[in-house]
C-alpha positions in Angstrom: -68.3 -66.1 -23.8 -68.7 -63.6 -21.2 -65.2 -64.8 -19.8 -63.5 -64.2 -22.9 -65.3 -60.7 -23.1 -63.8 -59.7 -19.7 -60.8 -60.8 -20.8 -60.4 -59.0 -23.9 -61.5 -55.9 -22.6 -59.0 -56.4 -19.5 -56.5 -56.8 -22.2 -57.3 -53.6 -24.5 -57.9 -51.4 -21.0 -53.8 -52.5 -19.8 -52.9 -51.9 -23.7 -54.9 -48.4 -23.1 -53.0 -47.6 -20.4 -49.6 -49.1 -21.5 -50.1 -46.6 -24.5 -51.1 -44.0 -22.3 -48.1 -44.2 -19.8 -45.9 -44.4 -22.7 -47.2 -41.6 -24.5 -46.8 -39.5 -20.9 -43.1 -40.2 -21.1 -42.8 -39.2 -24.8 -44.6 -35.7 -24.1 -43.5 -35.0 -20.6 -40.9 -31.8 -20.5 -38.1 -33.9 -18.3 -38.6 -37.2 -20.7 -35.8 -36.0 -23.0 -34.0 -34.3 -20.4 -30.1 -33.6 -20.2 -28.0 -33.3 -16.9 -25.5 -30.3 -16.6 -22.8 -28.7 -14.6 -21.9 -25.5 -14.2 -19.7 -25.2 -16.6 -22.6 -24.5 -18.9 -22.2 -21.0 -17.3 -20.0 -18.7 -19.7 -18.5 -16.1 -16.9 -19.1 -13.9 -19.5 -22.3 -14.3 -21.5 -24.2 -16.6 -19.1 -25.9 -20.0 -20.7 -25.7 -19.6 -24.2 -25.5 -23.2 -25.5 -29.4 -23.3 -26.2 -28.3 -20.1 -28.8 -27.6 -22.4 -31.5 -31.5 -24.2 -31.5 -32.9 -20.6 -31.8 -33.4 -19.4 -35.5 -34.2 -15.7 -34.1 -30.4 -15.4 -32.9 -29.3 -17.0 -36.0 -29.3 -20.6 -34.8 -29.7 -23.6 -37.2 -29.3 -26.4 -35.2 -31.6 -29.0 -34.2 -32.5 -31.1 -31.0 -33.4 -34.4 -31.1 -36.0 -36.3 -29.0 -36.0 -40.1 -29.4 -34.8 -40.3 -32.7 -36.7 -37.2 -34.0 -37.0 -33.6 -33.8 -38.1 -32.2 -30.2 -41.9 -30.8 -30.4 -43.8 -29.5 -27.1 -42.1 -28.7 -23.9 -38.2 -29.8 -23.1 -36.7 -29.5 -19.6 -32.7 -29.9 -18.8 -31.2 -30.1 -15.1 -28.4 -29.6 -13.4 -26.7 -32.0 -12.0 -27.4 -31.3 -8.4 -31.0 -31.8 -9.9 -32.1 -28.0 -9.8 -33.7 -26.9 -13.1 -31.4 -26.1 -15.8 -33.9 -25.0 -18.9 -37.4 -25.4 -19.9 -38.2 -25.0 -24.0 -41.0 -25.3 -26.3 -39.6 -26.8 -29.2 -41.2 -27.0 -32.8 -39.1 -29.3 -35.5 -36.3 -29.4 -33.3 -35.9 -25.6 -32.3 -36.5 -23.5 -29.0 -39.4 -21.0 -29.9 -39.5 -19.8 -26.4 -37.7 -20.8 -23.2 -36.5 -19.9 -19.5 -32.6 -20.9 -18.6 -31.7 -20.9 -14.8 -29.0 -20.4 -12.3 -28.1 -22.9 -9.7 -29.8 -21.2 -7.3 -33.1 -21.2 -8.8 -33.0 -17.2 -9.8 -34.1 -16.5 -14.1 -31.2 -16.2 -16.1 -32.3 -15.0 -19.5 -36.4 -15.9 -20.6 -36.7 -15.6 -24.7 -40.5 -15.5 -25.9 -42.5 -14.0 -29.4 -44.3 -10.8 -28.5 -46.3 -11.0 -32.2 -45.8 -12.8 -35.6 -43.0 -10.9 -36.2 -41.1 -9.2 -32.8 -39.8 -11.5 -30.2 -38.1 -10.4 -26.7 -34.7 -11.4 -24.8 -34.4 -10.7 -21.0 -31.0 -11.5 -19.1 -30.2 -11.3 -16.0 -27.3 -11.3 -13.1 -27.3 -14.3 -10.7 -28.5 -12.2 -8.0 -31.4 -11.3 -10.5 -30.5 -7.6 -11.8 -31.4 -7.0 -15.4 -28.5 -7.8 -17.8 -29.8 -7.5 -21.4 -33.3 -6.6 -22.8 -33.2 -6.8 -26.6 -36.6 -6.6 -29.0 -36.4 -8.3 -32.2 -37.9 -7.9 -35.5 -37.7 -11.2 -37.2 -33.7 -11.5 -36.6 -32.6 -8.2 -36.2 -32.2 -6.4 -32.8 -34.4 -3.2 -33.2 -33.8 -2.2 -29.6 -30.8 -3.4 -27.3 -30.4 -2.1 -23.8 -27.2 -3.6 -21.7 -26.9 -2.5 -17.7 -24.1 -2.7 -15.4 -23.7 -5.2 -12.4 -25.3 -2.0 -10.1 -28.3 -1.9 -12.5 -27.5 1.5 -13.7 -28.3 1.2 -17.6 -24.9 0.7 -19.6 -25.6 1.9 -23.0 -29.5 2.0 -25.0 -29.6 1.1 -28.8 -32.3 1.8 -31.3 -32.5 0.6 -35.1 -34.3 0.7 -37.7 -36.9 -2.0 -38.1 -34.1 -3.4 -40.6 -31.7 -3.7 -38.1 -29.3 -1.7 -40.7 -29.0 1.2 -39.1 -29.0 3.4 -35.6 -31.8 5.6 -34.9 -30.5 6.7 -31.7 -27.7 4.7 -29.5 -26.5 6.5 -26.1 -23.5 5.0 -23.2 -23.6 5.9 -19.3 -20.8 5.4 -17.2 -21.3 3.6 -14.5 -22.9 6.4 -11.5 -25.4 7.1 -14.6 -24.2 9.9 -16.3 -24.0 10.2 -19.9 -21.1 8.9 -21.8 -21.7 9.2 -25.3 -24.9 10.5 -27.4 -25.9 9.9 -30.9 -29.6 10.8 -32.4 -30.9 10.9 -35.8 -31.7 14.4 -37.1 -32.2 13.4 -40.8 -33.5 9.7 -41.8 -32.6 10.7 -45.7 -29.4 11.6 -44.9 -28.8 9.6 -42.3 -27.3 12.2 -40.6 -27.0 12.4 -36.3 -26.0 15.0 -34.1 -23.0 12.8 -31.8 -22.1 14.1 -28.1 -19.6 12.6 -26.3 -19.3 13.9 -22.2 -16.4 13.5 -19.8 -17.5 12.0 -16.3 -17.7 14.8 -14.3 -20.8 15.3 -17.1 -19.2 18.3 -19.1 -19.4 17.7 -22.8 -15.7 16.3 -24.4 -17.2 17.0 -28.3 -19.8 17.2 -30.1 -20.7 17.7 -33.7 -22.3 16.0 -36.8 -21.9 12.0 -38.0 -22.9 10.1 -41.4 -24.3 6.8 -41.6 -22.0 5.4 -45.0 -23.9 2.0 -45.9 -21.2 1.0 -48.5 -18.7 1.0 -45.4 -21.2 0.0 -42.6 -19.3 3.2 -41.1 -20.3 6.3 -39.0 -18.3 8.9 -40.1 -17.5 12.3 -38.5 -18.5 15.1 -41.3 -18.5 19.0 -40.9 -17.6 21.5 -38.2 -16.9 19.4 -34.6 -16.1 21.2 -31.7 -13.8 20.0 -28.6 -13.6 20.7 -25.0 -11.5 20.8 -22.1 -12.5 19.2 -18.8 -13.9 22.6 -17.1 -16.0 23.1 -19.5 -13.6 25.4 -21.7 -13.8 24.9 -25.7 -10.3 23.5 -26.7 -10.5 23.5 -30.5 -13.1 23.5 -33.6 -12.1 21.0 -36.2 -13.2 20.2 -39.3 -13.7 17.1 -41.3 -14.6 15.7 -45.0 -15.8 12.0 -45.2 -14.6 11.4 -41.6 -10.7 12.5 -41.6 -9.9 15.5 -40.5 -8.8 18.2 -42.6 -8.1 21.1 -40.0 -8.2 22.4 -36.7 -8.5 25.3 -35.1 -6.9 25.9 -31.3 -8.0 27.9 -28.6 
């Protein structure tokens, strides 16, 4: 009796550990993992293919695991074996995640901030900031793009609907201003708009109306115009955005 005692539990100890091992391999991050090359690198917009399993950028795909929708932790590789992506996946879609260049630097990192806002950080291969965009639910409520020099390329506030601008302003490229527009009136939806030539001297600037039947800024009122020096070339004067006369100096 005491054989077959040791011999059962010997038995349900290697089925224990069996279940264990295979269990290890169902939950481990690289245990659904893909191989990549660089390809996967859009010259343009970086490693976007994992933008289709996020439902916060409008995704509604969904990534398997053995048959079934991915949940816990996800890793992909290149094929040189350096790490490609690393995901936490619920139901089959990326809730948070780090992608990767080949040479190991942070290419964009995606996490939730609360229940509601979420946060997007890109970056250049030699690790300068790309993008930094805040969410609420799906729509960008703040979106700042910078140049390859870091120098900050334009800043973009909403509101929390995403609808609308609350204040969006451009640099050229040595940092000064390009182009100005902030909110004066949220009823109205009115904004005082500057726009500057790059020696920093203002090219015009005047009033704009946010039309929500048109999804249109439009240029309303008295707008004046400027020469390069500094000089005021004209005033102008516009209904509903067209212009309906000028004045030259």
């Amino acid at each position: 009796m005491r054989l077959i005692a040791i011999l059962i539990l010997t038995f349900l100890a290697s089925d224990v550990l069996a279940q264990g091992k295979l269990l290890e391999k169902f939950t481990s991050p690289s245990a659904n993992a893909k191989k990549y090359d660089v390809s996967v690198i859009d010259s343009t917009y970086g490693i976007i293919m994992y933008d289709n399993l996020n439902a916060v950028l409008g995704g509604d795909s969904v990534r398997n695991c053995n048959g079934y929708a991915c949940n816990g932790w996800v890793e992909d590789f290149y094929t040189t074996g350096q790490l490609l992506h690393k995901g936490y996946y619920q139901q089959g879609q990326v809730k948070t995640y780090r992608n990767y260049y080949p040479n190991n630097q942070l290419e964009r990192a995606f996490k939730a901030i609360d229940d509601y806002k979420s946060s997007l950080k890109v970056y250049y291969q030699d690790g300068k900031p790309k993008s930094d965009v805040v969410y609420d639910g799906q729509s960008p409520i703040m979106w700042t793009d910078y140049y390859p020099n870091g120098q900050v390329e334009f800043v973009e506030v909403f509101n929390r609907d995403g609808e609308y601008y609350m204040s969006k302003k451009s640099y050229f490229e040595d940092g000064k201003p390009e182009t100005e527009m902030e909110m004066v009136s949220s009823k109205k939806k009115l904004y005082i708009s500057k726009e500057f030539f790059p020696n920093g001297n203002i090219k015009e600037e005047g009033q704009v109306a946010y039309n929500p039947e048109m999804l249109d800024y439009q240029k309303i009122g008295s707008w004046k115009t400027y020469r390069e020096d500094g000089k005021q070339k004209s005033e102008q004067l516009y209904v509903n955005g067209k212009l309906d006369s000028e004045k030259e100096f």
